[in-house]
N, CA, C and O atoms as a MOPAC input file, in Angstrom:
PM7 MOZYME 1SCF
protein

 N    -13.43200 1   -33.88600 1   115.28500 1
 C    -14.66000 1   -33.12700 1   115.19400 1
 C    -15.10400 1   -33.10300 1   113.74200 1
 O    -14.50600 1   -32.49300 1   112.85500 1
 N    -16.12800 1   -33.77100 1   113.59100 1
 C    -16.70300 1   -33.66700 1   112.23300 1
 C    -17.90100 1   -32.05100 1   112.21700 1
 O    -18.70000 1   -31.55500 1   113.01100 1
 N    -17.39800 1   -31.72600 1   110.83100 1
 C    -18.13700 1   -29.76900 1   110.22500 1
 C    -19.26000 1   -30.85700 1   109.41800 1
 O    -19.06300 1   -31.79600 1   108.64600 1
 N    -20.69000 1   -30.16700 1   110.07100 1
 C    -21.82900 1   -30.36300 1   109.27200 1
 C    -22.62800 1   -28.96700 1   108.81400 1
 O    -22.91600 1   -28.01900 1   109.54300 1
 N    -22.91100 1   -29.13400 1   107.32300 1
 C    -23.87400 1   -28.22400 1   107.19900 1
 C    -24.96000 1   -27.68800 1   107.93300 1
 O    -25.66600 1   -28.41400 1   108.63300 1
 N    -25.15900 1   -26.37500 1   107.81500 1
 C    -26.49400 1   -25.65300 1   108.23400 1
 C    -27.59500 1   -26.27300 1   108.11300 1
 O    -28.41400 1   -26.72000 1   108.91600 1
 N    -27.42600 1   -26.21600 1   105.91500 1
 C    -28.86100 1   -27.02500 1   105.69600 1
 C    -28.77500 1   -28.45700 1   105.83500 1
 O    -27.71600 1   -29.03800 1   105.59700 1
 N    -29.80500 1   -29.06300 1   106.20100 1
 C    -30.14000 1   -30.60100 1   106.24000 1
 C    -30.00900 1   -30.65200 1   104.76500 1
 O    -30.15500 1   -29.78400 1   103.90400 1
 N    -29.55600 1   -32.44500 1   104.68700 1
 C    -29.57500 1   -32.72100 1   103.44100 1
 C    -30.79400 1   -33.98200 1   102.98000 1
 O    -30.80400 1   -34.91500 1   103.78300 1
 N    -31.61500 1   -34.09500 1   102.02300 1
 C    -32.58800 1   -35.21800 1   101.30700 1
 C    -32.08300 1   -36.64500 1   101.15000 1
 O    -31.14600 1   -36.79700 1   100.36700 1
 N    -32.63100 1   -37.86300 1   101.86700 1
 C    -31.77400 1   -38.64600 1   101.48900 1
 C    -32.43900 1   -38.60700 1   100.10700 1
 O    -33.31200 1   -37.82700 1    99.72700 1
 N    -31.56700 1   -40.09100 1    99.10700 1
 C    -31.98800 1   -39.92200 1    97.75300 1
 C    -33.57100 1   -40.34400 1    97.35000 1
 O    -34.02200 1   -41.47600 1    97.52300 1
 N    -34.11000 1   -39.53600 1    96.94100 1
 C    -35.48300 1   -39.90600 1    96.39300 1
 C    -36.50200 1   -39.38600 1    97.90600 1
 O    -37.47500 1   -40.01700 1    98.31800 1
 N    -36.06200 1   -38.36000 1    98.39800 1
 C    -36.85200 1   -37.70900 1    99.48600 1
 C    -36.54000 1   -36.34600 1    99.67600 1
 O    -35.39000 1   -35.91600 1    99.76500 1
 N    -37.71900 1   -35.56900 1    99.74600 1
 C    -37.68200 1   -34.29100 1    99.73700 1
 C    -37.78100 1   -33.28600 1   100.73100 1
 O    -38.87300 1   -33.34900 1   101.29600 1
 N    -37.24200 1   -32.62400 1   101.04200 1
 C    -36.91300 1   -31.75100 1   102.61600 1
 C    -38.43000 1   -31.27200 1   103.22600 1
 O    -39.33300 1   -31.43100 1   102.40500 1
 N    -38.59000 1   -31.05800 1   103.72800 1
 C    -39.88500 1   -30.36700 1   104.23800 1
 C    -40.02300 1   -29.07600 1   104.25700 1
 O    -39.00800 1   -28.42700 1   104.50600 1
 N    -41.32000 1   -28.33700 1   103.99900 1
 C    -41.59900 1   -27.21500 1   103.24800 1
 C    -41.26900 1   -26.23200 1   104.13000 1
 O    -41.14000 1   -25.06500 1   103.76100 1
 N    -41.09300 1   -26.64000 1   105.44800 1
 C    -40.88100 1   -25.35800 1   106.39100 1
 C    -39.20500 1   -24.90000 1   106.71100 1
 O    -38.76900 1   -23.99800 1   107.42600 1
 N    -38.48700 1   -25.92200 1   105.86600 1
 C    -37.31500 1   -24.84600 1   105.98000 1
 C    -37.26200 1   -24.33500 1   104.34400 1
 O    -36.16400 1   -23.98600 1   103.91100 1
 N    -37.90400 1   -24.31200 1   103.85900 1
 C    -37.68500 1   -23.51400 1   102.44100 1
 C    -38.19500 1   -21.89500 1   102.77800 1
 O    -38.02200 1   -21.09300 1   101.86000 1
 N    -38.74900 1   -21.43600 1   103.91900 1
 C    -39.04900 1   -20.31700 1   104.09600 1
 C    -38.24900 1   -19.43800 1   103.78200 1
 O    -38.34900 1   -18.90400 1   102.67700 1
 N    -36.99200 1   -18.97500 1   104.92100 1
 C    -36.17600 1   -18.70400 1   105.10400 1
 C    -35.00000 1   -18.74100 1   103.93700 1
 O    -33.99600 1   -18.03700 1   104.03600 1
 N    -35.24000 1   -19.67800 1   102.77300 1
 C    -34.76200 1   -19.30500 1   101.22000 1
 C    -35.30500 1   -18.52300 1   100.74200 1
 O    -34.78200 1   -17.47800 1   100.35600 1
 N    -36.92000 1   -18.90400 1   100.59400 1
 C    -38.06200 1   -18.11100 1    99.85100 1
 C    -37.31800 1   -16.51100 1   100.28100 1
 O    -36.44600 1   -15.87900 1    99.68300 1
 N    -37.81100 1   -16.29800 1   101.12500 1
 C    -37.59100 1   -14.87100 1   101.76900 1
 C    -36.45100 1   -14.04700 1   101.35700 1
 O    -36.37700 1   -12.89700 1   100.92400 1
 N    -35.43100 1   -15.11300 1   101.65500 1
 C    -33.90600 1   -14.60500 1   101.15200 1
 C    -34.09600 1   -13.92100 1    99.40100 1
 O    -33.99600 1   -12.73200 1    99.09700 1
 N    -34.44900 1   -15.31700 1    98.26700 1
 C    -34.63900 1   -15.11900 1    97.02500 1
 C    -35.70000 1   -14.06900 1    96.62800 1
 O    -35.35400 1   -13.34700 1    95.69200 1
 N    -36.78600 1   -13.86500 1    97.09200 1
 C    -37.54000 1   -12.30400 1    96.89100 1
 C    -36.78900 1   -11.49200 1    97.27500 1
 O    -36.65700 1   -10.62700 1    96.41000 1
 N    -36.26400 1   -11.32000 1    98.05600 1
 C    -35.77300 1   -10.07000 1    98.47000 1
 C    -34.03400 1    -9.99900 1    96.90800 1
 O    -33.62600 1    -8.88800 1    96.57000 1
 N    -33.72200 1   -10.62000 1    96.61200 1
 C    -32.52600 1   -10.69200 1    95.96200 1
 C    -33.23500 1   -10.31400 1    94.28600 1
 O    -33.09800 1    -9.37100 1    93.50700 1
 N    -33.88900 1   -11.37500 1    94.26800 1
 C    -35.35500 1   -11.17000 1    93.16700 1
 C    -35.76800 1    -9.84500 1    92.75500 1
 O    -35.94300 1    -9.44300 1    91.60500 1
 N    -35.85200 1    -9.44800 1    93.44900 1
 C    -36.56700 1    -7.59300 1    93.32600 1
 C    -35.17200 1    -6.82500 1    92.99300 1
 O    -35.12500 1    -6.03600 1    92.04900 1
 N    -33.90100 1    -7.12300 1    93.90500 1
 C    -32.50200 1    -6.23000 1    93.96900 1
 C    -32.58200 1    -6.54900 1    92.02700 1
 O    -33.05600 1    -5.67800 1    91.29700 1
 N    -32.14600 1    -7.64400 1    91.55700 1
 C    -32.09700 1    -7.66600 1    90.51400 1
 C    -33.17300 1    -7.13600 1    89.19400 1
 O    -32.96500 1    -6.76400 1    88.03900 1
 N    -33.81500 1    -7.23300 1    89.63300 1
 C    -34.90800 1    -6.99200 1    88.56100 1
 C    -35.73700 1    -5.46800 1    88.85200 1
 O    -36.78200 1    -5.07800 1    88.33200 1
 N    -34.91100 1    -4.81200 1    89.82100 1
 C    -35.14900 1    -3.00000 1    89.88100 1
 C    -33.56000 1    -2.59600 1    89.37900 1
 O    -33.38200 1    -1.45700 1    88.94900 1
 N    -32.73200 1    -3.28600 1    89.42600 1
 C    -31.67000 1    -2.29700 1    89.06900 1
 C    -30.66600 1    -2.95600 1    88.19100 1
 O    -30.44300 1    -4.16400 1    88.11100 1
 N    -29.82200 1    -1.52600 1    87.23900 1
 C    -29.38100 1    -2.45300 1    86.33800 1
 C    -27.83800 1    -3.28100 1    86.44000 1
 O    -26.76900 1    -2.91300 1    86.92700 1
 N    -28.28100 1    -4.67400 1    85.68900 1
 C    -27.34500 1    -5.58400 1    85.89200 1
 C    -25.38900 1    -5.43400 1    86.47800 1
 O    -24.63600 1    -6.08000 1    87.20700 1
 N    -25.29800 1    -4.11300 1    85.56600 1
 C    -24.03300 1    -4.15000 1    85.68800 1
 C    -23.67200 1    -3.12000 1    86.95700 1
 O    -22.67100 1    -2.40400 1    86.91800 1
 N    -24.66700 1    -3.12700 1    88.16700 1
 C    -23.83100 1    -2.32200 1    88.96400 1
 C    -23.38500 1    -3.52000 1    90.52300 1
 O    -23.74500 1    -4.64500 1    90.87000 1
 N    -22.76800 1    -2.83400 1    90.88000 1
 C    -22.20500 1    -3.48400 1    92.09300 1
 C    -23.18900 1    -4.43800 1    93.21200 1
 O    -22.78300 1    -5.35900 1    93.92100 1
 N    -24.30600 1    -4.00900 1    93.13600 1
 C    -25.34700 1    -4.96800 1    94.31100 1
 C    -25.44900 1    -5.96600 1    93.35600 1
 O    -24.91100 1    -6.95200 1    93.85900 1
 N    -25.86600 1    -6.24700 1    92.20900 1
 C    -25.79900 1    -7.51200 1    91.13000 1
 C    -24.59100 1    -8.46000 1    90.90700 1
 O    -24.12400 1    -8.52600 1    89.77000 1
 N    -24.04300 1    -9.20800 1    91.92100 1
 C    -22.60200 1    -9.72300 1    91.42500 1
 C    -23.21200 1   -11.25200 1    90.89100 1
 O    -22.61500 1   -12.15400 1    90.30300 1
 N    -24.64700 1   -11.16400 1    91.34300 1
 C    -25.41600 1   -12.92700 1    90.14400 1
 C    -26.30900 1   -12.15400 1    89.53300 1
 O    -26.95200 1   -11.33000 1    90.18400 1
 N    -26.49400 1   -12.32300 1    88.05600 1
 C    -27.33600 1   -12.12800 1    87.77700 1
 C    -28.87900 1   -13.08500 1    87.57000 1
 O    -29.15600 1   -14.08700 1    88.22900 1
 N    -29.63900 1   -12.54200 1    86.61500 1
 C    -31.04800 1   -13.50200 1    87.00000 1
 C    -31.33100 1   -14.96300 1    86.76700 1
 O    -32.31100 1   -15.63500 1    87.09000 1
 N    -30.18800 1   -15.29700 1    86.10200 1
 C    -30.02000 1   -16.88200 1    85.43900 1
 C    -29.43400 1   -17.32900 1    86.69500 1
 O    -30.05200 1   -18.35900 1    86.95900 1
 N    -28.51300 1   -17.10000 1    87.68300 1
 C    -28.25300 1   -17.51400 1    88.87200 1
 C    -29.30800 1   -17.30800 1    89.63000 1
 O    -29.44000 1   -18.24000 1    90.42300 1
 N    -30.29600 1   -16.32200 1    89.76000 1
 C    -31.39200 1   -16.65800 1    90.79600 1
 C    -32.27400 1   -17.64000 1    89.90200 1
 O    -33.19400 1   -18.18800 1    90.50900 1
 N    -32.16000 1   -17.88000 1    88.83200 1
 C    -33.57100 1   -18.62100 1    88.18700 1
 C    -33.21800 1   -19.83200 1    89.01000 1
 O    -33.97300 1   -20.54500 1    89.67200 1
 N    -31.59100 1   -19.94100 1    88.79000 1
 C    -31.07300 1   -21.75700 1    88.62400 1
 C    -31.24100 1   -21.58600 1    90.43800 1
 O    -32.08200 1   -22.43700 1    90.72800 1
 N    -30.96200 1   -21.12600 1    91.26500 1
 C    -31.44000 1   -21.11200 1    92.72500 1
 C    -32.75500 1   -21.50500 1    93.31600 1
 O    -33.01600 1   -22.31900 1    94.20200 1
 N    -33.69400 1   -20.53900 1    92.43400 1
 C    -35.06800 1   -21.11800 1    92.98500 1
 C    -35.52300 1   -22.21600 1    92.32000 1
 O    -36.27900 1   -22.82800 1    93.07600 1
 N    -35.41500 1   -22.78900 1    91.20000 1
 C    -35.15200 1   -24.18900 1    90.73200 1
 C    -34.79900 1   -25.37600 1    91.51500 1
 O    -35.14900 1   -26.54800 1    91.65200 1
 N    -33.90200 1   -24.49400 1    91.98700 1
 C    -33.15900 1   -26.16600 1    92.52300 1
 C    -33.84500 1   -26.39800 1    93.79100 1
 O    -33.93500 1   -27.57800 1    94.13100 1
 N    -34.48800 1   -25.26300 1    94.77500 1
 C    -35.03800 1   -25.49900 1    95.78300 1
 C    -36.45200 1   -26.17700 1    95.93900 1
 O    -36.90600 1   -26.80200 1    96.89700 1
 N    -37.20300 1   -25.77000 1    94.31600 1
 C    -38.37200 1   -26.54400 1    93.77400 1
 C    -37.99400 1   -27.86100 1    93.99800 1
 O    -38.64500 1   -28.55900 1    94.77600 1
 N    -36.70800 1   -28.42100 1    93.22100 1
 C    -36.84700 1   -29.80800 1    93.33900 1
 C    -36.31800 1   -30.46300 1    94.43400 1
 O    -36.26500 1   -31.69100 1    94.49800 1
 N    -35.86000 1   -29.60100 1    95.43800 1
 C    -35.12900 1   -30.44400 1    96.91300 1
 C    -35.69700 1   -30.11800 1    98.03700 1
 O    -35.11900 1   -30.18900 1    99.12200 1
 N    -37.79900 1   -29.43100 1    97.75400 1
 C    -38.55000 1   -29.21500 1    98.65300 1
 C    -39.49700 1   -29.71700 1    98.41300 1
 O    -39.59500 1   -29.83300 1    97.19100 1
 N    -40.52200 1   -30.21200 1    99.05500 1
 C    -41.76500 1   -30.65300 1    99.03400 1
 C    -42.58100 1   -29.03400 1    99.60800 1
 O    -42.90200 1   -28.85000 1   100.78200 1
 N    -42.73200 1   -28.30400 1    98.81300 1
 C    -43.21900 1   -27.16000 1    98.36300 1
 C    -44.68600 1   -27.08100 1    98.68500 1
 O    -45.38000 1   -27.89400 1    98.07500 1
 N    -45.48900 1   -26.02700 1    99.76800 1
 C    -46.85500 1   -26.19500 1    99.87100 1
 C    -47.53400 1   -24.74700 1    98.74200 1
 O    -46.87900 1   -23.84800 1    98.21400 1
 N    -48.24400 1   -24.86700 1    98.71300 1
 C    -49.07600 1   -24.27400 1    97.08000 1
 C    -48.44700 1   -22.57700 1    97.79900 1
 O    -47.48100 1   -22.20500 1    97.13300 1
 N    -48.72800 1   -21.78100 1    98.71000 1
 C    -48.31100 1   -20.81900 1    98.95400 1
 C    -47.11700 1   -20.57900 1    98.39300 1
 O    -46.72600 1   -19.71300 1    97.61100 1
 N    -46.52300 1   -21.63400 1    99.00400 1
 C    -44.36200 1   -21.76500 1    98.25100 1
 C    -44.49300 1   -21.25300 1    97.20400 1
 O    -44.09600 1   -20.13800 1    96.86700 1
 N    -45.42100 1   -22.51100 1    96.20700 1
 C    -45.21200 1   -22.72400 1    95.21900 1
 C    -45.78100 1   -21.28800 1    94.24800 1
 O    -45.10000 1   -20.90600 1    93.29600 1
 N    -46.97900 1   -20.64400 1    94.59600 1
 C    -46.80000 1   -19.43200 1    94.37200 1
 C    -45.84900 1   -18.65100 1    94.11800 1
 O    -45.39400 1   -18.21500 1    93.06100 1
 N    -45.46400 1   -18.44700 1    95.67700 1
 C    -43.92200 1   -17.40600 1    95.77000 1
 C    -42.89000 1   -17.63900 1    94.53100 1
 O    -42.52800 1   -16.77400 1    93.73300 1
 N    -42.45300 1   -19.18000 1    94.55900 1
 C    -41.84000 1   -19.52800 1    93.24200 1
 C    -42.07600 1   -18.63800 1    92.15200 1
 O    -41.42500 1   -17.67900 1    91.73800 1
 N    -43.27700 1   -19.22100 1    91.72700 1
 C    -44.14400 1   -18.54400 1    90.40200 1
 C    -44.06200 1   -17.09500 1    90.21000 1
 O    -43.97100 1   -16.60500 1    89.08500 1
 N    -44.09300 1   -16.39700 1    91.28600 1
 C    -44.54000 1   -14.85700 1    91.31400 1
 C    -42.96400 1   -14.46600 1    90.91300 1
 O    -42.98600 1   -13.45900 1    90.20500 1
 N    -41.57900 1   -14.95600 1    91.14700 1
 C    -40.07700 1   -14.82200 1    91.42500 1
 C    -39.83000 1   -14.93200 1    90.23800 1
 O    -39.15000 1   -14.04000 1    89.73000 1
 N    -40.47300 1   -16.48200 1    89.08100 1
 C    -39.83600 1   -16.73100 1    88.20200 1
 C    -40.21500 1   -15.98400 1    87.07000 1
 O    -39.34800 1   -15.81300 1    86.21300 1
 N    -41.74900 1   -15.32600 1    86.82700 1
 C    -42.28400 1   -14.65200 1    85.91100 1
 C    -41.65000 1   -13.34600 1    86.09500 1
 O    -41.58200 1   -12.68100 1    85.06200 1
 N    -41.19500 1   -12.84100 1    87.09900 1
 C    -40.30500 1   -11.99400 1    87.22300 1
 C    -39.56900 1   -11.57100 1    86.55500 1
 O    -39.55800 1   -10.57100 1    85.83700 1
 N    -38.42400 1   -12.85600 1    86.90100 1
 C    -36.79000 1   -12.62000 1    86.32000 1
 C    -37.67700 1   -12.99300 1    84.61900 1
 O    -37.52300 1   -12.12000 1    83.76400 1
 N    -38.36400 1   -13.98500 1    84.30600 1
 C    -38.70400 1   -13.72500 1    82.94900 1
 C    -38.62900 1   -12.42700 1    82.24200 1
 O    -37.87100 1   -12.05900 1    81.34500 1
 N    -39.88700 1   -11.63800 1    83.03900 1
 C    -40.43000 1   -10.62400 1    82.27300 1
 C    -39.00300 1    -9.62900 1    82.54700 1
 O    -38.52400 1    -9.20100 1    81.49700 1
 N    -38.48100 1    -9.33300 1    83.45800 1
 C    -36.99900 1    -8.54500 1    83.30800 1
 C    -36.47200 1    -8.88600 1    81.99700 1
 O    -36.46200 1    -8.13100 1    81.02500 1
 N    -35.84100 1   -10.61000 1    82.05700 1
 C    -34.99900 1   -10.59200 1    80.87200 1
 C    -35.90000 1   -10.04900 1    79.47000 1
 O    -35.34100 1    -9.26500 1    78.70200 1
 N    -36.89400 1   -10.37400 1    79.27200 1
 C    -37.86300 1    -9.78600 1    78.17000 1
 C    -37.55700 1    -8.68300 1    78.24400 1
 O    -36.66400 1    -8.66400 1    77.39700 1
 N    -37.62500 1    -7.49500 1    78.70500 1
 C    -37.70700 1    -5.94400 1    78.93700 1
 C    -36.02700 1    -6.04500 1    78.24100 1
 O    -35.70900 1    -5.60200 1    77.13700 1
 N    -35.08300 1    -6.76900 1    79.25000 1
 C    -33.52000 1    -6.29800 1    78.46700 1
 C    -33.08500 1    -6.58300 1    77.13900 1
 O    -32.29900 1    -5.96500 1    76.42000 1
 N    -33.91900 1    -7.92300 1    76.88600 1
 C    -33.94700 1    -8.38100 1    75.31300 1
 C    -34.27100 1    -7.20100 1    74.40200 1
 O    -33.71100 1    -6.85700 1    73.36200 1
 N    -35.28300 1    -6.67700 1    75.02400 1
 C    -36.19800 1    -5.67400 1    73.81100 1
 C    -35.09500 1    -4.80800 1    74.20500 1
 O    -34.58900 1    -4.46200 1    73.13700 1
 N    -34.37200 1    -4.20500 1    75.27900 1
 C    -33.65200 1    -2.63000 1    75.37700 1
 C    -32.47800 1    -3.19000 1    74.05200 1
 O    -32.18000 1    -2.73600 1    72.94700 1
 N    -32.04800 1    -4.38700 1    74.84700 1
 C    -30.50500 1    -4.71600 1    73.29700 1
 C    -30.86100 1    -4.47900 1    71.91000 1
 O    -30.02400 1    -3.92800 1    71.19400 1
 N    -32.16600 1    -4.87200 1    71.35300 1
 C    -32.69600 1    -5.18100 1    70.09700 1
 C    -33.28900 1    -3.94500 1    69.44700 1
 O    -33.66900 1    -4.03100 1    68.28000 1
 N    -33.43200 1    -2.44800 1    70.31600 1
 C    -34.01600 1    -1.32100 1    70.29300 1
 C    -32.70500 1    -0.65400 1    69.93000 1
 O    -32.81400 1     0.08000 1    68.94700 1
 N    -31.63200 1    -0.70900 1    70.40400 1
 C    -30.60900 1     0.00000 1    70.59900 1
 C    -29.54500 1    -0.35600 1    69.29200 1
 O    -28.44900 1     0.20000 1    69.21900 1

């Protein structure tokens, strides 16, 4: 008995189709917000925002992404940006 992944995989130089990136999207906002309302060092945070950056990244490049996606992306990554900005300034205040 051969174990296959959940997710489908790209062959090389082809990109998954935009309708199973939903069901990431969805997942990563919702994780997106956990992180970037509360602070890093408590127990619901065991990745912080450089692990969700490098997550929704990688799904950019192993989806053929429709402009809505690609939004969602955008709206996720200016996010975790503007968080780390806010913690930069709390370290540099303190």
């Amino acid at each position: 008995m051969t174990v296959t992944s959940d997710q489908p995989t790209a062959k090389t130089g082809e990109l998954l189709p935009a309708k199973l990136a939903d069901t990431q999207l969805d997942h990563f906002e919702r994780m997106v917000q956990i992180v970037t309302r509360t602070d890093a060092a408590t127990a619901a945070n065991r990745f912080d925002a450089d692990y969700w950056e490098k997550r929704i990244r990688a799904l950019v490049k192993t989806h053929d992404l429709v402009t809505t996606q690609r939004c969602r992306v955008i709206t996720m990554l200016d996010l975790l940006e503007r968080h780390a900005l806010i913690k930069a300034r709390e370290g540099t205040a303190a």
